[in-house]
Jmol script that loads the backbone (N, CA, C; Angstrom):
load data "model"
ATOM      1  N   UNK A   1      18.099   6.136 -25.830  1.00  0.00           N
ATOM      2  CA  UNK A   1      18.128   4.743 -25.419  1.00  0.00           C
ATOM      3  C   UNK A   1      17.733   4.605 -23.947  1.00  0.00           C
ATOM      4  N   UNK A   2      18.329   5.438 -23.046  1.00  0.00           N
ATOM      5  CA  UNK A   2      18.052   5.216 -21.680  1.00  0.00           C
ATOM      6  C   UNK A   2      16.606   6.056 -21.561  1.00  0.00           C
ATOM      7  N   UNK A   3      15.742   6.409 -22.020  1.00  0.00           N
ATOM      8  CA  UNK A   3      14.548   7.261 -22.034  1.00  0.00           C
ATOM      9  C   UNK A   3      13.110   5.620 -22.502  1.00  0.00           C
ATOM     10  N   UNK A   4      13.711   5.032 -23.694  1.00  0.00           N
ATOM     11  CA  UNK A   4      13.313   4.216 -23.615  1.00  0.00           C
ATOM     12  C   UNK A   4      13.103   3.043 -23.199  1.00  0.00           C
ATOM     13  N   UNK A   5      14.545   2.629 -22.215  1.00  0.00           N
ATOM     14  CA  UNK A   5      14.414   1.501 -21.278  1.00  0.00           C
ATOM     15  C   UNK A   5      13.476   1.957 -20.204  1.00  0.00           C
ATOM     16  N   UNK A   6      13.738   3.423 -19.511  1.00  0.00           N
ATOM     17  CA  UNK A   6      13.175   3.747 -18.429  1.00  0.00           C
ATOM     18  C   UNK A   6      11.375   3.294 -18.630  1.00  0.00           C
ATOM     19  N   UNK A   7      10.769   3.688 -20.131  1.00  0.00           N
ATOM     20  CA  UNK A   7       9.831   3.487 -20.380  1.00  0.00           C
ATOM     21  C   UNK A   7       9.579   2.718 -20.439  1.00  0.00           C
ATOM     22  N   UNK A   8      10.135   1.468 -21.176  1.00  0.00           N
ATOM     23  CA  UNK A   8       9.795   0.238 -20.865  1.00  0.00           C
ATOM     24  C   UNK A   8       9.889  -0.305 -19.619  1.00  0.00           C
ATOM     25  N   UNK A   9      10.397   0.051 -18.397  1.00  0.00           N
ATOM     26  CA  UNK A   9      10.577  -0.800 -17.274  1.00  0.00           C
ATOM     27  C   UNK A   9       9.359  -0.263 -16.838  1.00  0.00           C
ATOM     28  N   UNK A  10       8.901   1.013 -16.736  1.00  0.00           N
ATOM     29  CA  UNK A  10       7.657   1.464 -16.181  1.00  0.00           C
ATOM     30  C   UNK A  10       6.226   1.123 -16.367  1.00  0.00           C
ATOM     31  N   UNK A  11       6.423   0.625 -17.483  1.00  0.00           N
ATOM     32  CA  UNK A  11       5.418   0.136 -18.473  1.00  0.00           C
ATOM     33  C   UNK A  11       5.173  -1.353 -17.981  1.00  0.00           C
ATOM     34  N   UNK A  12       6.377  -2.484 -17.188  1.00  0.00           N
ATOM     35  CA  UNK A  12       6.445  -3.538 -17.415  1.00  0.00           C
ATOM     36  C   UNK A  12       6.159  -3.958 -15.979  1.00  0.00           C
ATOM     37  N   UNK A  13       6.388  -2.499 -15.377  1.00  0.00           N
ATOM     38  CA  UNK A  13       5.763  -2.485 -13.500  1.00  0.00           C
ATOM     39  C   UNK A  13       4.339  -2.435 -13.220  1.00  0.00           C
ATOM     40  N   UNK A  14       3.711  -1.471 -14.574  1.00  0.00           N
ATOM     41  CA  UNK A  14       2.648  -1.470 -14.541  1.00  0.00           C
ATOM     42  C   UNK A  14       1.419  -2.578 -14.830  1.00  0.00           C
ATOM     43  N   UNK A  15       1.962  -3.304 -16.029  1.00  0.00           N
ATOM     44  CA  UNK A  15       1.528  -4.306 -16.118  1.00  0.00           C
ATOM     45  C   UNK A  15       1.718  -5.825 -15.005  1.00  0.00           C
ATOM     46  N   UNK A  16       2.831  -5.259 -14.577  1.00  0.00           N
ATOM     47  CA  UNK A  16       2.938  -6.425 -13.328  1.00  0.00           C
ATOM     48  C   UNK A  16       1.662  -6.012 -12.008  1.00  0.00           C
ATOM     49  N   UNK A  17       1.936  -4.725 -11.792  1.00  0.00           N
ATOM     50  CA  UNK A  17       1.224  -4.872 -10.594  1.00  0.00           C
ATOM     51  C   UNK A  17      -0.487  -5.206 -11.174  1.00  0.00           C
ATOM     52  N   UNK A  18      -1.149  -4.793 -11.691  1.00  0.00           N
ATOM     53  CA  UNK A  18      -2.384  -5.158 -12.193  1.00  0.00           C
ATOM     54  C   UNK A  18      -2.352  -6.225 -13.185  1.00  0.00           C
ATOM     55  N   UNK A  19      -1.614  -7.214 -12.775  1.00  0.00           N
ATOM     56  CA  UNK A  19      -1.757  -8.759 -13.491  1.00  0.00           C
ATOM     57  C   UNK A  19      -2.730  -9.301 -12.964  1.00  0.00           C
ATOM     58  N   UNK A  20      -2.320  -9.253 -11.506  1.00  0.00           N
ATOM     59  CA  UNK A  20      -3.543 -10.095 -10.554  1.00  0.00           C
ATOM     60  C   UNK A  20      -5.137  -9.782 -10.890  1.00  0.00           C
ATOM     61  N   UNK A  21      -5.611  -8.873 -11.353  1.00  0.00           N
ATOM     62  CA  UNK A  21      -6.925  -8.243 -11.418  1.00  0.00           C
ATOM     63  C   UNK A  21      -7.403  -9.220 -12.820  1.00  0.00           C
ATOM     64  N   UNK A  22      -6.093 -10.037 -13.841  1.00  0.00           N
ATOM     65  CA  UNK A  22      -6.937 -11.058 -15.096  1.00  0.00           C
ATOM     66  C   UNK A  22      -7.521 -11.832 -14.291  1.00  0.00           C
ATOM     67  N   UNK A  23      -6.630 -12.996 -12.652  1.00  0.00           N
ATOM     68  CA  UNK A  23      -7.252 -13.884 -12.194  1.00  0.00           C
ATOM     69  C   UNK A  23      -8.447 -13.447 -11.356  1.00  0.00           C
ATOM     70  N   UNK A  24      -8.497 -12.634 -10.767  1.00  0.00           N
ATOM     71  CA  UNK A  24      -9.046 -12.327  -9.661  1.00  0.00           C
ATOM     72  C   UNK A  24     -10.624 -11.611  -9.784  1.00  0.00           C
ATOM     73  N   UNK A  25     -10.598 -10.426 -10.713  1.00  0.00           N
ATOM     74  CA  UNK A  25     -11.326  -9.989 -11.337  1.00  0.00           C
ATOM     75  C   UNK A  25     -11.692  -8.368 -10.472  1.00  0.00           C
ATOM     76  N   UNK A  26     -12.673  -7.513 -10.887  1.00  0.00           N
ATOM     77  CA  UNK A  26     -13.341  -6.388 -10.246  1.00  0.00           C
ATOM     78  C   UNK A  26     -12.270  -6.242  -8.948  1.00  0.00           C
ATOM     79  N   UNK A  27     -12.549  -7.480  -8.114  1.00  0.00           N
ATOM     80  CA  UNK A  27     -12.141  -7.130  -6.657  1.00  0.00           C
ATOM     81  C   UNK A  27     -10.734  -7.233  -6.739  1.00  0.00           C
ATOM     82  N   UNK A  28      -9.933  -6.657  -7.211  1.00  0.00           N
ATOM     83  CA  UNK A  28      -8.763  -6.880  -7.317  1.00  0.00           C
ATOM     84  C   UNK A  28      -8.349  -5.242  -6.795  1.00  0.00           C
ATOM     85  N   UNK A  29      -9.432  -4.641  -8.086  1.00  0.00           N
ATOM     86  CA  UNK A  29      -9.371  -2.804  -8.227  1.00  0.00           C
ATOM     87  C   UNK A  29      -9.569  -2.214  -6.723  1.00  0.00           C
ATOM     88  N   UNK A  30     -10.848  -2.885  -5.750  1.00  0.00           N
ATOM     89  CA  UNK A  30     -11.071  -3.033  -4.794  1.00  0.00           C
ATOM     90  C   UNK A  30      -9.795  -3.233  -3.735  1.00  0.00           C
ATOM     91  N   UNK A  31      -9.336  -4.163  -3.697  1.00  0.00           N
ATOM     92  CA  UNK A  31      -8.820  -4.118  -2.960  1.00  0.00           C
ATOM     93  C   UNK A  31      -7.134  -3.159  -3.296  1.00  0.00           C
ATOM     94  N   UNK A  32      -7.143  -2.964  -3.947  1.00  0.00           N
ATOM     95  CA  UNK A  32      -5.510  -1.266  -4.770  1.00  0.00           C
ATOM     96  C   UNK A  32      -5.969  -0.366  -4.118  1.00  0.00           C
ATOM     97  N   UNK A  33      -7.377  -0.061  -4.439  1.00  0.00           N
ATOM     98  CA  UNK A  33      -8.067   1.259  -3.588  1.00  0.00           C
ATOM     99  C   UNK A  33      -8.008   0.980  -2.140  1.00  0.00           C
ATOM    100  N   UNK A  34      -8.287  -0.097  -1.448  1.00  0.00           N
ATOM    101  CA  UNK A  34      -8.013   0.184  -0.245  1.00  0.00           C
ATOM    102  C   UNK A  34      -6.332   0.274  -0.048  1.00  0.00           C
ATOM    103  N   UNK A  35      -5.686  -0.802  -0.288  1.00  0.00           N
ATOM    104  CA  UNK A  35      -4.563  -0.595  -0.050  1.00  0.00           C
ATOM    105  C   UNK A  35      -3.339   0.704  -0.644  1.00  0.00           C
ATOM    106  N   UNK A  36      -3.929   1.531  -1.095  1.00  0.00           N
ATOM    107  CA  UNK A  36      -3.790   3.122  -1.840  1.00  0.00           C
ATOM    108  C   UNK A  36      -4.259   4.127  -0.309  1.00  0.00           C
ATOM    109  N   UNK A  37      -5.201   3.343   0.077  1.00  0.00           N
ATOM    110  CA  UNK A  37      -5.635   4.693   1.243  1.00  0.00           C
ATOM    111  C   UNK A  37      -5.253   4.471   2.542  1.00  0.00           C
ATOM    112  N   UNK A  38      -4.985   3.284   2.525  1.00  0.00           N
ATOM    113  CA  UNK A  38      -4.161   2.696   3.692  1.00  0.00           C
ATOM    114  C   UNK A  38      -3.099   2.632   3.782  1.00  0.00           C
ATOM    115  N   UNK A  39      -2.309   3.047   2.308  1.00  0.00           N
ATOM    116  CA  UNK A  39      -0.556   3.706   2.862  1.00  0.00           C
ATOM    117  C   UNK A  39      -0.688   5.221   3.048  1.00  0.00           C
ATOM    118  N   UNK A  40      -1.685   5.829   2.449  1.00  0.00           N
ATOM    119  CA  UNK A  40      -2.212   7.247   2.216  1.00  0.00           C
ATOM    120  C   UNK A  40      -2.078   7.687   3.424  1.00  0.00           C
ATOM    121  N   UNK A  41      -2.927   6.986   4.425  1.00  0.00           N
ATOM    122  CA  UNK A  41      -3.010   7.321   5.586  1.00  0.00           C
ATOM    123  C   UNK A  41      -2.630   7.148   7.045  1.00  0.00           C
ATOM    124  N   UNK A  42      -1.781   6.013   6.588  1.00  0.00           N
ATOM    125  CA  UNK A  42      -0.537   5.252   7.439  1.00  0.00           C
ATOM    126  C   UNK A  42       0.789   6.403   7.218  1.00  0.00           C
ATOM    127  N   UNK A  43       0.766   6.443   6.166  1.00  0.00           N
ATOM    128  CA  UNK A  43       2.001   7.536   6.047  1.00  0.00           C
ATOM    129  C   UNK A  43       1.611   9.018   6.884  1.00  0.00           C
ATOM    130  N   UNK A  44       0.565   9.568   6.553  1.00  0.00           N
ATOM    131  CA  UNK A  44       0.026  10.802   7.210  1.00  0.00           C
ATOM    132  C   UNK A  44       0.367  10.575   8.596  1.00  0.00           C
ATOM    133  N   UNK A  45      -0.946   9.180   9.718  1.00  0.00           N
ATOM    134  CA  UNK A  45      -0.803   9.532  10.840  1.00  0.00           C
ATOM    135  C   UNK A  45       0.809   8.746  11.738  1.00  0.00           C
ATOM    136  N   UNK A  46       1.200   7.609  11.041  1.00  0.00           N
ATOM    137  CA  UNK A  46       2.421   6.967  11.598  1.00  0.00           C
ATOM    138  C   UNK A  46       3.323   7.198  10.766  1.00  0.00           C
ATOM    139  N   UNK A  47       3.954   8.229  11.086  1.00  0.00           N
ATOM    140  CA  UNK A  47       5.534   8.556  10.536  1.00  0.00           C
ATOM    141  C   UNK A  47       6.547   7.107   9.802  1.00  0.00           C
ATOM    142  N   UNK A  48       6.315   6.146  10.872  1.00  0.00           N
ATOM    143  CA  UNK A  48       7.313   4.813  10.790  1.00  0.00           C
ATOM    144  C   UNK A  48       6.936   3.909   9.951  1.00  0.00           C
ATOM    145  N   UNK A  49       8.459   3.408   9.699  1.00  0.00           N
ATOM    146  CA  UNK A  49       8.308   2.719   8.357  1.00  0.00           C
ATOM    147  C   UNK A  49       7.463   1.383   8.665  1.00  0.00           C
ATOM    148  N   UNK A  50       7.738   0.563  10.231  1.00  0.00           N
ATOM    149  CA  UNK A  50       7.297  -0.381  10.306  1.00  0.00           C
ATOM    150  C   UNK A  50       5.942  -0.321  10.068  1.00  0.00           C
ATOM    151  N   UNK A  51       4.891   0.126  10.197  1.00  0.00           N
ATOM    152  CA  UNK A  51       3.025   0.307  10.411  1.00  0.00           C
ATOM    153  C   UNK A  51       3.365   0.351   8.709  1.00  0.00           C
ATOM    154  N   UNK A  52       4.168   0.789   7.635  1.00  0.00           N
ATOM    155  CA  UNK A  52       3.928   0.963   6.166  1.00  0.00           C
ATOM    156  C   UNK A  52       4.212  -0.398   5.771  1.00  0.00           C
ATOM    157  N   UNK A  53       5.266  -1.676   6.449  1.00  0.00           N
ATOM    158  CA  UNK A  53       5.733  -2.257   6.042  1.00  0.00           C
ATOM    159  C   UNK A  53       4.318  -3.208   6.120  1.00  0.00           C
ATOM    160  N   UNK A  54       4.320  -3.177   7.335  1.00  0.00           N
ATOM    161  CA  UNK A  54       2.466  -4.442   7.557  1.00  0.00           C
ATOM    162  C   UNK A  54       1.599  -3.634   6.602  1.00  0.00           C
ATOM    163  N   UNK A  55       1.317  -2.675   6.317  1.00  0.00           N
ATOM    164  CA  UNK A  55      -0.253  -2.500   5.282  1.00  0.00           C
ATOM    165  C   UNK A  55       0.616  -3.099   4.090  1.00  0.00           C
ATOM    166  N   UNK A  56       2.171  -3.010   3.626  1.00  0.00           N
ATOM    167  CA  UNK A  56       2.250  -3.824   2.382  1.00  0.00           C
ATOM    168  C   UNK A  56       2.110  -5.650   2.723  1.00  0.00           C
ATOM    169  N   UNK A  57       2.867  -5.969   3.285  1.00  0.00           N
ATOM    170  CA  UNK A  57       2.589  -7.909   3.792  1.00  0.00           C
ATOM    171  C   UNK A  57       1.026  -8.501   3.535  1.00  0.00           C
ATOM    172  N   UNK A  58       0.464  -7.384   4.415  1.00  0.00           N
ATOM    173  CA  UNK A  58      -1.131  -7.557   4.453  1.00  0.00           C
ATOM    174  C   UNK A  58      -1.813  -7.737   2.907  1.00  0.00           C
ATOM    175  N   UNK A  59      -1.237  -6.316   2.287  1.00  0.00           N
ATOM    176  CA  UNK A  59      -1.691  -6.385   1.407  1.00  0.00           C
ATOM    177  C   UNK A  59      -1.472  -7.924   0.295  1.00  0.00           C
ATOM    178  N   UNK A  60      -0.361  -8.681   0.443  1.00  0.00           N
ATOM    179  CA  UNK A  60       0.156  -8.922  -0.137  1.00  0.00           C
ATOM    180  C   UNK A  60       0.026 -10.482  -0.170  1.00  0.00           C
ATOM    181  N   UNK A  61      -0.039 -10.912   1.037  1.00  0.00           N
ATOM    182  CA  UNK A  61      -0.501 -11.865   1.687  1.00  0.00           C
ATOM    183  C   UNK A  61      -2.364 -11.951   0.928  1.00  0.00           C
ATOM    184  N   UNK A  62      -2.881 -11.298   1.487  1.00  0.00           N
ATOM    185  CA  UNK A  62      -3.844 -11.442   0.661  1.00  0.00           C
ATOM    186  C   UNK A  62      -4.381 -11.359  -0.997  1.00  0.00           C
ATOM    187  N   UNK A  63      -3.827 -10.670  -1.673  1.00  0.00           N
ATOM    188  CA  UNK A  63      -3.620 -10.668  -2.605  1.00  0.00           C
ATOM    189  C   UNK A  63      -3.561 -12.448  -3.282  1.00  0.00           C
ATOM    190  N   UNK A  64      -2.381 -12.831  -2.850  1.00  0.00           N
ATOM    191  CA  UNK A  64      -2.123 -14.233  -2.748  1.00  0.00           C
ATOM    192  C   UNK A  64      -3.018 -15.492  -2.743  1.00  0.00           C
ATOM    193  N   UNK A  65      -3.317 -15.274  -1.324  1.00  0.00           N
ATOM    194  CA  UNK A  65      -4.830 -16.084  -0.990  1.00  0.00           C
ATOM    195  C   UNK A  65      -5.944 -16.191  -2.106  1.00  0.00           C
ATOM    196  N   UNK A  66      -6.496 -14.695  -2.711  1.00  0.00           N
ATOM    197  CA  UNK A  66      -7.190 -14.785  -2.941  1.00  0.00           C
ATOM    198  C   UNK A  66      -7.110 -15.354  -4.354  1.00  0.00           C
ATOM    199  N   UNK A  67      -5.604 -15.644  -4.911  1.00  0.00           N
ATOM    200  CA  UNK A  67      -5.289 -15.747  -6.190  1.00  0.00           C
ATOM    201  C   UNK A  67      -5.309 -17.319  -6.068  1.00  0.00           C
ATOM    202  N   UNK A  68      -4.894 -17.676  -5.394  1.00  0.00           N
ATOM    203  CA  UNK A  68      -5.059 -19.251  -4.384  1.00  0.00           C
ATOM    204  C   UNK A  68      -6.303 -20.231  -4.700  1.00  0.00           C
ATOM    205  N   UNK A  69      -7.162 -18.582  -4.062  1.00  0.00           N
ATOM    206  CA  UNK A  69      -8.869 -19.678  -4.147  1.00  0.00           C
ATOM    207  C   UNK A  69      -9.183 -19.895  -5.077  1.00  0.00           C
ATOM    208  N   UNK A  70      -8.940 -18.968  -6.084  1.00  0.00           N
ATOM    209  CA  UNK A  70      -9.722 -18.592  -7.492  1.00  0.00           C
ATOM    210  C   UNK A  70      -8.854 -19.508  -8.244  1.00  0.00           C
ATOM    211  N   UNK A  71      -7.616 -20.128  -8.353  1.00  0.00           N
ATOM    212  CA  UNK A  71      -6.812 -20.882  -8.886  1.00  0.00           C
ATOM    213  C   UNK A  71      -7.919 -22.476  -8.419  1.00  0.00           C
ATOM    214  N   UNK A  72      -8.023 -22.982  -7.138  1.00  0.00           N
ATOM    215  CA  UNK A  72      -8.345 -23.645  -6.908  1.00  0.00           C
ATOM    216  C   UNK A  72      -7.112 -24.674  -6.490  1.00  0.00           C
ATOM    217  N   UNK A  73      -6.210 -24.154  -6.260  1.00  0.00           N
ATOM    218  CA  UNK A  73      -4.831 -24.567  -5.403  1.00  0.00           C
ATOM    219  C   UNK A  73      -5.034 -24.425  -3.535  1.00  0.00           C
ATOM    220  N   UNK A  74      -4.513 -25.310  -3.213  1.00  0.00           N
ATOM    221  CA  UNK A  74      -4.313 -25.086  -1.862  1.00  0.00           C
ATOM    222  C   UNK A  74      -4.214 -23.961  -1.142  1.00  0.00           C
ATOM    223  N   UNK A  75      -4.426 -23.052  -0.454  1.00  0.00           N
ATOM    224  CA  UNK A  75      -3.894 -22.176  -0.104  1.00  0.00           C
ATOM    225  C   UNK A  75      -2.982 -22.180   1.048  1.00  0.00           C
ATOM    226  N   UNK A  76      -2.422 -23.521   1.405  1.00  0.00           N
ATOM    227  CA  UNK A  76      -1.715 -22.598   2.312  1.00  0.00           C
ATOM    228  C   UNK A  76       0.123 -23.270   1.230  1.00  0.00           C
ATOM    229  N   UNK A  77      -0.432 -24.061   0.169  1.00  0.00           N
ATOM    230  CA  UNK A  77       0.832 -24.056  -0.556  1.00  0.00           C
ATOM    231  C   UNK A  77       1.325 -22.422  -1.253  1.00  0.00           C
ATOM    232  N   UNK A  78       0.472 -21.842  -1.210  1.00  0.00           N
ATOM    233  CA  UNK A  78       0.442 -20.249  -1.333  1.00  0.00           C
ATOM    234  C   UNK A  78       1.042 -19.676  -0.735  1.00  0.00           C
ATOM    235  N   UNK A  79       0.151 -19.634   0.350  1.00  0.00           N
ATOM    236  CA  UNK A  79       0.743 -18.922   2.113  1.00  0.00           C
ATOM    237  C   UNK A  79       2.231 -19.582   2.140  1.00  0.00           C
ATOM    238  N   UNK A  80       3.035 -20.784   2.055  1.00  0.00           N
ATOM    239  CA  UNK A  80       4.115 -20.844   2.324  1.00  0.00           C
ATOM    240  C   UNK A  80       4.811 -20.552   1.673  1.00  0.00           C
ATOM    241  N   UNK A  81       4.766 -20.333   0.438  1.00  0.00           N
ATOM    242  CA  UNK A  81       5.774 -19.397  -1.164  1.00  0.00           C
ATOM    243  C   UNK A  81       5.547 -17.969  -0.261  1.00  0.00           C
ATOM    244  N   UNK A  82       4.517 -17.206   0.173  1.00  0.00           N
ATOM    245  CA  UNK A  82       4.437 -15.942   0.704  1.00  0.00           C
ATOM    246  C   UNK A  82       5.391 -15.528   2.169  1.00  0.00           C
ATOM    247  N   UNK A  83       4.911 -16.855   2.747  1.00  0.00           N
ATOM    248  CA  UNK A  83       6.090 -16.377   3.792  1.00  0.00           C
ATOM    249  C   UNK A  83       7.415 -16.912   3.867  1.00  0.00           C
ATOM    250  N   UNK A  84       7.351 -17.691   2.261  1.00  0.00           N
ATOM    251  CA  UNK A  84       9.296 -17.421   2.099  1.00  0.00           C
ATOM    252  C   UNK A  84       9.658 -16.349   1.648  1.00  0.00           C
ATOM    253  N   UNK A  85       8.683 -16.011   0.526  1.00  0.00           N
ATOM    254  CA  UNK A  85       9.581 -14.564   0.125  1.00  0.00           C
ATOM    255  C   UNK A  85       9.113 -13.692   1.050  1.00  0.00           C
ATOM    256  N   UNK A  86       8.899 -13.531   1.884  1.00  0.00           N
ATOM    257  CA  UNK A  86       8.307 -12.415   3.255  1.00  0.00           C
ATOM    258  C   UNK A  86       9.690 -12.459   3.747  1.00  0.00           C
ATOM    259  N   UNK A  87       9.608 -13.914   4.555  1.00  0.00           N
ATOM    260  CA  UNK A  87      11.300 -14.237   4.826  1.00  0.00           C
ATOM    261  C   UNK A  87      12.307 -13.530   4.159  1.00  0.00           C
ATOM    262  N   UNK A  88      12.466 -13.787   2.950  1.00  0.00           N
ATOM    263  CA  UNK A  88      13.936 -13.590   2.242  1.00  0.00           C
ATOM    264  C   UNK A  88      14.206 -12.011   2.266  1.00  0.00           C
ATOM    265  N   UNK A  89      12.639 -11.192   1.908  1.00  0.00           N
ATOM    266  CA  UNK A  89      12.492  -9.526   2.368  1.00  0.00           C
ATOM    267  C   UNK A  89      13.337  -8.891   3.469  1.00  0.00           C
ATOM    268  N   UNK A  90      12.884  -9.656   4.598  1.00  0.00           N
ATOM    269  CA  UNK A  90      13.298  -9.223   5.999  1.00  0.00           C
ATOM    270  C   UNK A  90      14.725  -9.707   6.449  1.00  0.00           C
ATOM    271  N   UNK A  91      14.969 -10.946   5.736  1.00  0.00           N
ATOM    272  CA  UNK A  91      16.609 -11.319   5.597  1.00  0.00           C
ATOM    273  C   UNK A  91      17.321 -10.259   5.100  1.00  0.00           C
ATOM    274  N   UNK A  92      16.874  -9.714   3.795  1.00  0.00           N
ATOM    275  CA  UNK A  92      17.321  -8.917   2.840  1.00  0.00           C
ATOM    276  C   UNK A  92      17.696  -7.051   3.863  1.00  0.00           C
ATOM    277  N   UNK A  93      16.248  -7.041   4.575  1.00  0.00           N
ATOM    278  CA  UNK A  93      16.709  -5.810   5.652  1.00  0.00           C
ATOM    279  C   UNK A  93      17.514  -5.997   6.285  1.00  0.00           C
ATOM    280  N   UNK A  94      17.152  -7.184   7.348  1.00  0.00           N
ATOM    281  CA  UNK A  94      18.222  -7.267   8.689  1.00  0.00           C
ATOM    282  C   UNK A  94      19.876  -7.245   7.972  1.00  0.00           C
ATOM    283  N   UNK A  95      19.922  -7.473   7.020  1.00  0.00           N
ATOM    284  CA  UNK A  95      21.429  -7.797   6.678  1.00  0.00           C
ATOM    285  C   UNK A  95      22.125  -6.256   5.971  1.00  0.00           C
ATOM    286  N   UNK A  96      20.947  -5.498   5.205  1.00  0.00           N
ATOM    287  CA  UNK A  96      21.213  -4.210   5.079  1.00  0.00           C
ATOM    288  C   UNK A  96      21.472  -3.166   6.255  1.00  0.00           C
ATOM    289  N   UNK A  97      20.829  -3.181   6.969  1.00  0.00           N
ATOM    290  CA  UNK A  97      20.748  -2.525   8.497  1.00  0.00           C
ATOM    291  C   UNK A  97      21.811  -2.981   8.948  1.00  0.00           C
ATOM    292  N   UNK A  98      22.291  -4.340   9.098  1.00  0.00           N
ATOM    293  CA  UNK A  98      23.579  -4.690   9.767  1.00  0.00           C
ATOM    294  C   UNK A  98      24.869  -3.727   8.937  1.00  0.00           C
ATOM    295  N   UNK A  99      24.790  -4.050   8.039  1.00  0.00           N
ATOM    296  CA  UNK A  99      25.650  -3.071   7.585  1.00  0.00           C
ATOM    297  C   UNK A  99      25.996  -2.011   7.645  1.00  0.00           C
ATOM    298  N   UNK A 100      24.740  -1.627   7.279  1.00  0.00           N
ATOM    299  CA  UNK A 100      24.992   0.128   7.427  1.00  0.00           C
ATOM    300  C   UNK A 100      25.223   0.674   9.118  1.00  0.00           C
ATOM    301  N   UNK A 101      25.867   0.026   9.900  1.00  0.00           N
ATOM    302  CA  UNK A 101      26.278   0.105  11.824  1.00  0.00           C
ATOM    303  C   UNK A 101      27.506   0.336  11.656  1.00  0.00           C
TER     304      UNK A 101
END
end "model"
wireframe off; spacefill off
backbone 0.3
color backbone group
């Protein structure tokens, strides 16, 4: 039972993260590969978590946008859903970190 939840949750991550690539199309793959070599290599030359945390936002943030244009929605009604949950992320640290003092 727990062999098969695990599978299914993995399965259900996978399909989440390459959702964006139905709206978006080709450049979706494009932009995984960069953002694949840009934690690749963020991790190699900057030890710190912060330089890992911006290549994900970045990534993510854009991601967004571009799901935005192709929707034909506003984008910055986008951009502001992004930097609430950006917000609620960094709420979510500062309040973990407080803790753990």
């Amino acid at each position: 039972m727990r062999d098969s939840l695990a599978l299914f949750t993995a399965l259900f991550l996978i399909v989440l993260f390459f959702l964006p690539a139905y709206y978006i199309g080709p450049l979706y793959f494009l932009l995984v590969a960069v953002y694949l070599l840009s934690l690749y290599a963020v991790e190699r030359l900057c030890p710190g978590r912060s330089v890992v945390k911006i290549v994900e936002v970045t990534f993510f943030l854009t991601v967004m946008f571009i799901m935005a244009w192709k929707a034909g929605r506003p984008r910055w009604e986008v951009l502001a859903l992004g930097a609430i949950l950006l917000a609620l992320e960094a709420a979510k640290n500062f309040a973990s970190q407080r803790s753990s003092r």
